[in-house]
N, C-alpha and C positions, 0 to 999 in steps of 0.2 A: 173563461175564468173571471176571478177578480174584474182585472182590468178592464177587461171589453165590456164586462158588465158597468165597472163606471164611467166608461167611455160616451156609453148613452144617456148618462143621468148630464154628465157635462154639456155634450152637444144639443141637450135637451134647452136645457138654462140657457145655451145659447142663438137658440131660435126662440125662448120666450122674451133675452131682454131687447133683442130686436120686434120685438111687437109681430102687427100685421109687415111688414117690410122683412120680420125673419122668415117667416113663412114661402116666400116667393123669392127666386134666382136672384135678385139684385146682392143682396149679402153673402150669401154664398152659406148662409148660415145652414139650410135645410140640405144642401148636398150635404156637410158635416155630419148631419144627423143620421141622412138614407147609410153613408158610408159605416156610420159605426154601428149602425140597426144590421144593417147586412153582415158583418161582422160575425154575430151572436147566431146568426142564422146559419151562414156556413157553419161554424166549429159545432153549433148544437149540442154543444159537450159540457155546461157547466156544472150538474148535477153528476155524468160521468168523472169530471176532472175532482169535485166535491168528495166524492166518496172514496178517486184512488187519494187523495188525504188526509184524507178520519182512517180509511183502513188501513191502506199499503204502507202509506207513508207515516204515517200516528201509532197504529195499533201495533200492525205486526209487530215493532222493534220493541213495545212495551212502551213508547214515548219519547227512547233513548236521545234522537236526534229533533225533536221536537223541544224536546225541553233544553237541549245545548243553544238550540235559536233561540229562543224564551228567555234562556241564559243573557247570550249574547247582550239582547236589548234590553235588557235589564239591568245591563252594563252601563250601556249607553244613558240610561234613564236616570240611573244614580250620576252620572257625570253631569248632565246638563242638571238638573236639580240641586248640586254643591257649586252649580256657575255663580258665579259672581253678580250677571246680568238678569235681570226681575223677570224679564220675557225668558230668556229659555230657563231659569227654574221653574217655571209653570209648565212649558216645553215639559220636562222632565217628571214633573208632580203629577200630569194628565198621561203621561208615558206610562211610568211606574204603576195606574190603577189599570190601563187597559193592561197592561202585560201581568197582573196579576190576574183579571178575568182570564186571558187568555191559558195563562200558566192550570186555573182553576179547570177550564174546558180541557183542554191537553189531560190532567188525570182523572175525569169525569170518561171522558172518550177510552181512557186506555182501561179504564176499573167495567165498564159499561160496557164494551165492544165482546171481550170473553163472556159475559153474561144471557147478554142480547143486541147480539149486533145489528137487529132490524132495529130498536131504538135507538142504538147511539148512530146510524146511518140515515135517521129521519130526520137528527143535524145535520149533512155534511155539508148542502148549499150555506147556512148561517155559517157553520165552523167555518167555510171559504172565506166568505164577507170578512168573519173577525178574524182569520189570518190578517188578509188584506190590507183591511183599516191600520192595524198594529204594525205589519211591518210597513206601511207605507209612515207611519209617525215616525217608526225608527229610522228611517231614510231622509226623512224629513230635518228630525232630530239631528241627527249626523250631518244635515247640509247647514243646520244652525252652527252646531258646533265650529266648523271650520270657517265658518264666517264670522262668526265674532273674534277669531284666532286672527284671521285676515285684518279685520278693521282695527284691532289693539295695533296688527304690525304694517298699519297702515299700505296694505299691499291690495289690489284690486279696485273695483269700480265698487265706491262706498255707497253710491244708491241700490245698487246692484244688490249690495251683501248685505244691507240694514232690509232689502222686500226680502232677500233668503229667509230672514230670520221672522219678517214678520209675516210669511207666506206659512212660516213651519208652528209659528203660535196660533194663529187661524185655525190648522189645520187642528192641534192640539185641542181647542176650544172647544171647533164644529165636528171634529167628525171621533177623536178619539173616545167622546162618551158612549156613543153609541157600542162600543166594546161588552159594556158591561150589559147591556141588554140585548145583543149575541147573543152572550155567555148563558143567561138566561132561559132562552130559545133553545141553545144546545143541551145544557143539562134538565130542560123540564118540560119540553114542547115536545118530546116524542110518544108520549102514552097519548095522546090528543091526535095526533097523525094518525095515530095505528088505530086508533080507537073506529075511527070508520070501516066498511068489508070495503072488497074492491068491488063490487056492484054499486056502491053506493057511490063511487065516481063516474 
């Protein structure tokens, strides 16, 4: 899924900013890499795990429980967005656009699946990614929040809870935008998919 899939893009970056030295056993960087490359190899299942939610888990219900999640961080989006602190209303402002991409994918999938479900399942690896992306900001989101709650009540290790928060604006930055060109992908990249026969793979 998700994860395993970013699990190699990480270990990746971290045999590249060890240079030639990440490459070979002294860092230990490149067993990180075999180990999460292997990973994706065993389960062989992301495009499988992809489609059970666009269909099973999206479609069937009509969206029902897709869009209560949607909800959810959307919650959470508007909270950190009326914070007080400059970093997570940004937190919250780059929340609030992926999870309206997301919300926008959510009833593209559910309108499109009854129609022709071989289009809307020529998304379901993207749809995975921007679950992914969005709920890890909401998590993210969520671990800001309780840290700035922390640091006002002076409770925890204040380096600790000032990287929380600026680990979860990062993430807000670098990877939240990428939601909206998912989104994209999902609602308009599947006549382009299909548009090829299978001989011509």
């Amino acid at each position: 899924g998700w994860s395993t899939e970013v699990a190699q893009d990480v270990t990746y970056l971290g045999v590249q900013v060890h240079g030639g030295m990440g490459f070979i056993e002294e860092t230990g960087a490149a067993q990180h890499y075999r180990d999460a490359r292997i990973i994706t190899i065993y389960e062989g299942t992301t495009g499988i795990q992809a489609n059970d939610l666009l269909g099973r888990k999206t479609a069937r219900d009509a969206g029902a429980v897709a869009y209560q999640v949607a909800g959810d961080i959307d919650r959470v989006a508007a909270k950190l967005a009326s914070h007080g602190d400059r970093s997570l209303q940004a937190i919250g402002l780059s929340l609030a656009s992926a999870t309206a991409a997301l919300q926008g994918a959510i009833e593209w999938v559910v309108r499109t699946y009854g129609e022709n479900p071989r289009v809307a399942h020529a998304g379901s690896v993207p749809y995975l990614q921007l679950w992914g992306i969005v709920a890890g900001g909401w998590q993210m989101g969520r671990a800001a929040l309780l840290a700035a709650q922390q640091l006002v009540s002076g409770q925890g290790d204040t380096e600790f809870l000032r990287a929380k928060i600026a680990t979860a604006r990062f993430y807000a930055d670098s990877m939240l935008p990428q939601a909206s060109g998912l989104a994209h992908t999902i609602t308009e990249g599947g006549e382009s998919v299909l548009a090829l026969t299978a001989d011509a793979f």
